[in-house]
TIDRENTOR-262074 format. One record per residue (C-alpha): residue in one letter; x, y, z. Coordinates in steps of 0.2 Angstrom, whole numbers, plus 2048, in hexadecimal, padded with zeros to 3 digits. Each point is the difference from the previous one (the first is absolute). Layout:
N
> type / xx / yy / zz
> a / X / Y / Z
...
***
This chain:
347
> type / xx / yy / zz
> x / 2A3 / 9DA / 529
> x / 806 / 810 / 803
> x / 80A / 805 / 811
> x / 805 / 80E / 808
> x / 811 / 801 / 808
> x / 804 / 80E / 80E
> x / 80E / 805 / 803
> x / 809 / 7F4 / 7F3
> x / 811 / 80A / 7FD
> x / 806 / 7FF / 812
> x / 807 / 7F2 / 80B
> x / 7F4 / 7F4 / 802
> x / 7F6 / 806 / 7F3
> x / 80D / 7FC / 7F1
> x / 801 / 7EE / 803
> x / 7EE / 7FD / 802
> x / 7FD / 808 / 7F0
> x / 80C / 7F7 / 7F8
> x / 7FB / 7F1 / 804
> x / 7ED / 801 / 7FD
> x / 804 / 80B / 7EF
> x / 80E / 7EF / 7FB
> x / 7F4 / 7F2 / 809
> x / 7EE / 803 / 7F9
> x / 802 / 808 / 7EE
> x / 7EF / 7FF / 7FC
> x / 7FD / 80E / 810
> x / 801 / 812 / 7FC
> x / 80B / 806 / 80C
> x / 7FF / 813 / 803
> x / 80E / 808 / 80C
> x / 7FB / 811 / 809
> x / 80E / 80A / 80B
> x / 800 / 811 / 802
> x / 814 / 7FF / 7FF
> x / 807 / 806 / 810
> x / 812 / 7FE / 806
> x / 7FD / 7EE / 804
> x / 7F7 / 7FC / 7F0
> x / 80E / 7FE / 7F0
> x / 7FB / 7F9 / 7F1
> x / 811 / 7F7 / 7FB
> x / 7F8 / 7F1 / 80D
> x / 7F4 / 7FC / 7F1
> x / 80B / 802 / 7F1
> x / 802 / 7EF / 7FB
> x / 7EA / 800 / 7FD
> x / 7FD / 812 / 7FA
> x / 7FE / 7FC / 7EF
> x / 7F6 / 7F0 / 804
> x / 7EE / 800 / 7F6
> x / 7F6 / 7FB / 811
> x / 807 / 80E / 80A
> x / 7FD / 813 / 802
> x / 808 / 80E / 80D
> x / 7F6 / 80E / 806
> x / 804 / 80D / 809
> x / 7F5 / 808 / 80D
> x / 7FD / 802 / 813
> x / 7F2 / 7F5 / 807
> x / 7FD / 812 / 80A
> x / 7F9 / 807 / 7F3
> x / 7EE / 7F9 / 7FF
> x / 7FB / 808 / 7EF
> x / 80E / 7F8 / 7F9
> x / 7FE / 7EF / 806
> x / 7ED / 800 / 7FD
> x / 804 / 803 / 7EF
> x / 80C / 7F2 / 7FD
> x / 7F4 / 7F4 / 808
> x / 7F2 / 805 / 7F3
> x / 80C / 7FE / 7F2
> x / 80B / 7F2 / 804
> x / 7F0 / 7F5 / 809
> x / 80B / 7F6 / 80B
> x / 7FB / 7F0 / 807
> x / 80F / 800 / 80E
> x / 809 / 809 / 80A
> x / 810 / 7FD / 809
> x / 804 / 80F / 80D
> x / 812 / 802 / 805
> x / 801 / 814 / 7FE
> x / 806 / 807 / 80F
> x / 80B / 80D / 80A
> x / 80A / 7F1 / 80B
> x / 80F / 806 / 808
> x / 7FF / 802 / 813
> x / 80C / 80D / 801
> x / 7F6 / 80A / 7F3
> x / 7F1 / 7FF / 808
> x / 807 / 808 / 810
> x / 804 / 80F / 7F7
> x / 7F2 / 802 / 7F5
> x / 7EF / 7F6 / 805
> x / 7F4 / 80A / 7F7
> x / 80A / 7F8 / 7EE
> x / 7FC / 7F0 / 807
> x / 7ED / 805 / 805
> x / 7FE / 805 / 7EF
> x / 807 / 7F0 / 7F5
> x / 7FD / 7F2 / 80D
> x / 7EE / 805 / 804
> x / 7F8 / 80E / 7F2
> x / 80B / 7F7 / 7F6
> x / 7F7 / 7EE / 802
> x / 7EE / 808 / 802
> x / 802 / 808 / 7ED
> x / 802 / 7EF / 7FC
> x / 7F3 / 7F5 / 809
> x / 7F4 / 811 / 7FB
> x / 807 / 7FC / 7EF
> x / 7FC / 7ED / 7FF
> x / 7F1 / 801 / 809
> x / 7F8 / 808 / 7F4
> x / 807 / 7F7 / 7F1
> x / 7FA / 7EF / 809
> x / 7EF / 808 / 806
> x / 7F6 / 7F3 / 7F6
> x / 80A / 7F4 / 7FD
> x / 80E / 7FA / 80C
> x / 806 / 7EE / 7F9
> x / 80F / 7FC / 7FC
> x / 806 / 811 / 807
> x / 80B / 802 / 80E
> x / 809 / 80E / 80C
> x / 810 / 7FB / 805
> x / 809 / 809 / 80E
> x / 812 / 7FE / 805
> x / 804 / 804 / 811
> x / 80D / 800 / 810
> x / 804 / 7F6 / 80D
> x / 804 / 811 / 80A
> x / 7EB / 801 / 801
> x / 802 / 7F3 / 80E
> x / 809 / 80C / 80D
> x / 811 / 7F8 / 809
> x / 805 / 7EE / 805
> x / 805 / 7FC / 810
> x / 80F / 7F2 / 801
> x / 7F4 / 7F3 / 7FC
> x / 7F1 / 7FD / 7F4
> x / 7FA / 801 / 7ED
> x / 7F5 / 80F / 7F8
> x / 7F2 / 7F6 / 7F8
> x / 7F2 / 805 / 7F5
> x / 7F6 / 803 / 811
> x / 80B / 80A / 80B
> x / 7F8 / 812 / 805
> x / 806 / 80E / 7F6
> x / 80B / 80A / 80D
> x / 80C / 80C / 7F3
> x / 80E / 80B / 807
> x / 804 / 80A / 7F2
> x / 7F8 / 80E / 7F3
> x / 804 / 7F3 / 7F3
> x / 7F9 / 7F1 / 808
> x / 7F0 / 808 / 805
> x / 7FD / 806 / 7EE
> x / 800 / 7EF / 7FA
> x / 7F6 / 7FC / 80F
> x / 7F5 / 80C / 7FA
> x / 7FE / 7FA / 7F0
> x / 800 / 7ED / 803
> x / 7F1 / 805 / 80B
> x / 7F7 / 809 / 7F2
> x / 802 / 7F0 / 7F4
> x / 7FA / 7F6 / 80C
> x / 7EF / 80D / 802
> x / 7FD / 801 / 7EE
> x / 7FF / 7EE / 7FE
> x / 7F4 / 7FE / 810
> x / 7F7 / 812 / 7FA
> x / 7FF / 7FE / 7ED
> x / 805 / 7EE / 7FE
> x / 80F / 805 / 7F6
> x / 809 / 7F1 / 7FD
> x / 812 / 801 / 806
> x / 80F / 7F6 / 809
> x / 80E / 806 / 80D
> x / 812 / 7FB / 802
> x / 80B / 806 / 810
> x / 811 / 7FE / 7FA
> x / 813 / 800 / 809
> x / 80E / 80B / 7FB
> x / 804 / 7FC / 7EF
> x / 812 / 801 / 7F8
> x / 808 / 7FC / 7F0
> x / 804 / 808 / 7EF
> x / 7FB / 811 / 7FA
> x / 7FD / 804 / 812
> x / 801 / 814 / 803
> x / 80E / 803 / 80B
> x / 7F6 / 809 / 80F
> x / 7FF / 7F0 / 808
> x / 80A / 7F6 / 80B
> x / 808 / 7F3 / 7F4
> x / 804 / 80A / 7F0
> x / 804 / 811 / 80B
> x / 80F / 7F5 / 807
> x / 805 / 7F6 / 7F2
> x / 800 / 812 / 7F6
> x / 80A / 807 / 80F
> x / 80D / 7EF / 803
> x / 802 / 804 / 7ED
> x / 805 / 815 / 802
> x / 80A / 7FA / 813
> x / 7EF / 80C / 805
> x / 7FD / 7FC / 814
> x / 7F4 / 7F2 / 802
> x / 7F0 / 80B / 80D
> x / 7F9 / 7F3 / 80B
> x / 7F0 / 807 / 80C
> x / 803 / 7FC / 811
> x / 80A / 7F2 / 808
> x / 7FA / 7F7 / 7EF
> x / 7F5 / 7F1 / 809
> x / 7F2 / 803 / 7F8
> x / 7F9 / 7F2 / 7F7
> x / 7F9 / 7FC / 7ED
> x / 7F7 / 7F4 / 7F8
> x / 809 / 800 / 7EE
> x / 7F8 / 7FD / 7F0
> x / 809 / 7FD / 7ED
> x / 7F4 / 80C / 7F4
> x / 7FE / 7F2 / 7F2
> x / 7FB / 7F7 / 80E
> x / 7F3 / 80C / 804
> x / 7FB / 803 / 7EE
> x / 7FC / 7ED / 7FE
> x / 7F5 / 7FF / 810
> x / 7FA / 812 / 7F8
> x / 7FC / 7F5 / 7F1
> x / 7F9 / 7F1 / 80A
> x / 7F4 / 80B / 80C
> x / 7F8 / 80A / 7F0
> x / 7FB / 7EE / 7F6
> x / 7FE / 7F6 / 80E
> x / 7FA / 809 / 810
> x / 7F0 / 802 / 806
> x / 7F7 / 80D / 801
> x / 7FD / 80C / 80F
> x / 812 / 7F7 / 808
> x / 80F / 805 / 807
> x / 811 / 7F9 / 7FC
> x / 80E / 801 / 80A
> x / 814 / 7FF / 7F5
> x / 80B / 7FE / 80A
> x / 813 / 7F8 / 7FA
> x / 802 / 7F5 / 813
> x / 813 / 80A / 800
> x / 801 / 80C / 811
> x / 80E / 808 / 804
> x / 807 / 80C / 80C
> x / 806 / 80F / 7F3
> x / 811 / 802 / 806
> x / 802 / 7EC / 7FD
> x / 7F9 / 805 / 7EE
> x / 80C / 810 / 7FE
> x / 810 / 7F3 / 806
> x / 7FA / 7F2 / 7F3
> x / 7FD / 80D / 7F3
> x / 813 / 808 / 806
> x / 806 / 7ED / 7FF
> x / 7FA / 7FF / 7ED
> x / 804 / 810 / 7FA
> x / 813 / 7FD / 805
> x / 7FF / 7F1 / 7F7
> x / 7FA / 807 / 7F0
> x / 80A / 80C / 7FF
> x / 80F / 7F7 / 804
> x / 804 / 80A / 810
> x / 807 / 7FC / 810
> x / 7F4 / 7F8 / 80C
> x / 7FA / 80C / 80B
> x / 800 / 80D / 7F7
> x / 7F1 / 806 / 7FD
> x / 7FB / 7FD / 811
> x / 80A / 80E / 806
> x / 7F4 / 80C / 7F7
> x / 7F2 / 7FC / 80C
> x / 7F9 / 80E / 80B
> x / 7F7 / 802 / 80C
> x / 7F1 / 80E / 7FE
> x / 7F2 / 809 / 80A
> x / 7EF / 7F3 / 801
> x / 7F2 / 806 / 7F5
> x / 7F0 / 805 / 80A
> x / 7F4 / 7F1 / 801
> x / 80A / 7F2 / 7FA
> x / 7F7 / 7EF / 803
> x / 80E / 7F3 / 809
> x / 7FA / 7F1 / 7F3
> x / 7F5 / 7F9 / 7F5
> x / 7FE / 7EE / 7FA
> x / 7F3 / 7FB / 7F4
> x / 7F7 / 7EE / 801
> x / 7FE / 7FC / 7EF
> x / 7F6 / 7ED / 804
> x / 7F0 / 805 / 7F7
> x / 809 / 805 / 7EF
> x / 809 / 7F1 / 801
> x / 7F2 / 7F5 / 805
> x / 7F2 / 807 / 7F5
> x / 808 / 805 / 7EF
> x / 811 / 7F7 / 802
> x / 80E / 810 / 801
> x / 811 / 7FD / 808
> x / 80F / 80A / 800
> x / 80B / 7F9 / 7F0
> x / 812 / 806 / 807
> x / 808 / 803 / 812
> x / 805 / 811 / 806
> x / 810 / 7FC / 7FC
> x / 7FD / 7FA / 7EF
> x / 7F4 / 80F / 7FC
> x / 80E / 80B / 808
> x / 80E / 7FA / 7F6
> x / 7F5 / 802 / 7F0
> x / 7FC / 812 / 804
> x / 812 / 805 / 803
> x / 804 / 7FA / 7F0
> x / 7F2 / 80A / 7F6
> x / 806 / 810 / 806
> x / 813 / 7FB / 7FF
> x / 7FA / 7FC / 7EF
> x / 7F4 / 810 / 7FD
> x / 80B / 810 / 807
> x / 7FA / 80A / 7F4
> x / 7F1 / 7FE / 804
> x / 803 / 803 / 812
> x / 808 / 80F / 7FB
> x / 7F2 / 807 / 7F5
> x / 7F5 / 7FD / 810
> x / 809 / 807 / 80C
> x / 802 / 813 / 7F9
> x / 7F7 / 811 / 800
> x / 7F5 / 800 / 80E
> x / 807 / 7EF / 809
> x / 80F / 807 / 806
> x / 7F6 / 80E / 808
> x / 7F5 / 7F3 / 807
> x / 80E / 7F6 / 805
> x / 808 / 80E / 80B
> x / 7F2 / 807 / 808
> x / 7FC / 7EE / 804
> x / 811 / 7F7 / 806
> x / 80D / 80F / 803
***
């Protein structure tokens, strides 16, 4: 079997194709990212030379390209987690998103629509997606895998936008293909623009710890080995034309987070407690920012068997010591164009 990975040098993407690539040798396991600041191919050292595993880079918005990668390489799967996915990103630049959440995803049912034309068994159109699709929580009550789409944000209605078109090629063309609405992930190799590694790069350098707001708003929190099991599970196991929701059953207010985090970090790092929490400040709220979201995560756990496999805290201790243990990485990641990045976004 032969299957495409998008997206597989990033985040998400390197522990997904880590595991499929170490779990199911017999697959051919192919790894396309274009390589943008987020995607860093020291995630996937420890495979690159494996027999069943091959890196190729390109940009699924460019539709000649993935046409022809389709033809040669004849995939029979597809899992999608290529995407522009930082809030703050999207604010400034929404066209970016437009173009790799929803052109991006078209090139690729186009592509496997195509391939499969006359033959669709076996084949299979996996889309990753985001809990933000689902709009805001009020204090109360779970996002499940039928709450209306209600997206606040240039980044959440792009992937609204292309959920929505992986959902009308399967009812149009019958294209094969499964969804899965996830929380925020977190853990290693995790690209610094985001809450947990931003402050644990910050707590490291005594950098201010930027918090939006009064800091209440609320998060459903997800370990990403976690997620790249249920990504695993969802892809053998899931049936078609279905939405999963993953979700890690772990809400919490982000200035609780930033203090546990500030609580570990001075514990690592043999510092005084309450250290670290003085670097935390307080910063202008970002336009559209949904109060909370909370995933329900029954059906996964019903239908296929996922759960969580650590606590919050467990998962948050482990990733503190993966960068405590991986600076260099963390520094590699975090020059040329991040520190512009990082002081046009926080200073």
């Amino acid at each position: 079997m032969n299957i495409l990975i998008t997206g597989g040098a990033g985040f998400i993407g390197s522990h997904v194709v880590r595991r499929i690539v170490n779990n199911y040798p017999n697959y051919k396991v192919f790894n396309l990212d274009a390589l943008t600041y987020a995607g860093n191919l020291e995630n996937l050292k420890d495979i690159q030379n494996l027999p069943n595993y091959t890196f190729l880079k390109g940009d699924i918005t460019e539709a000649t390209y993935i046409n022809t990668i389709f033809k040669k390489y004849k995939f029979d799967g597809i899992i999608h987690l290529a995407a522009e996915s930082h809030v703050d990103r999207s604010i400034t630049n929404p066209l970016e998103f437009v173009m790799t959440n929803v052109i991006g995803t078209v090139n690729l049912l186009n592509a496997a629509k195509e391939l499969w034309r006359d033959n669709m068994d076996g084949k299979l159109f996996y889309h990753v997606s985001t809990d933000e699709v689902y709009g805001s929580l009020g204090e109360n009550g779970l996002f499940t895998e039928t709450t209306p789409y209600d997206p606040n944000s240039p980044y959440s209605a792009s992937k609204a936008s292309s959920d929505h078109f992986v959902r009308a090629y399967g009812e149009t063309y019958n294209l094969p293909f499964v969804i899965s609405n996830c929380s925020n992930n977190y853990g290693p190799n995790h690209f610094p623009e985001k809450l947990i590694p931003l402050f644990i790069n910050n707590i490291i350098q005594n950098k201010p710890l930027p918090v939006y707001g009064d800091g209440n708003y609320t998060r459903d929190w997800l370990y990403v080995e976690d997620h790249a099991a249920a990504i695993d599970l969802v892809f053998h196991k899931g049936k078609n034309h279905e939405t999963y929701n993953i979700g890690g059953f772990n809400e919490w207010r982000n200035i609780d987070l930033v203090k546990l985090l500030c609580e570990l970090m001075d514990q690592k790092l043999n510092r005084k407690t309450g250290e670290s929490a003085k670097l935390i400040t307080y910063v202008k709220d970002r336009p559209g920012h949904d109060l909370r979201y909370a995933i329900d995560a029954t059906k996964i756990n019903q239908e296929l068997g996922w759960k969580p496999s650590v606590t919050f805290e467990q998962g948050l201790a482990k990733t503190i010591d993966w960068f405590l243990d991986n600076q260099k990485w963390l520094e590699n990641v975090t020059s040329g164009d991040y520190k512009e990045y990082y002081s046009k976004m926080y200073q």
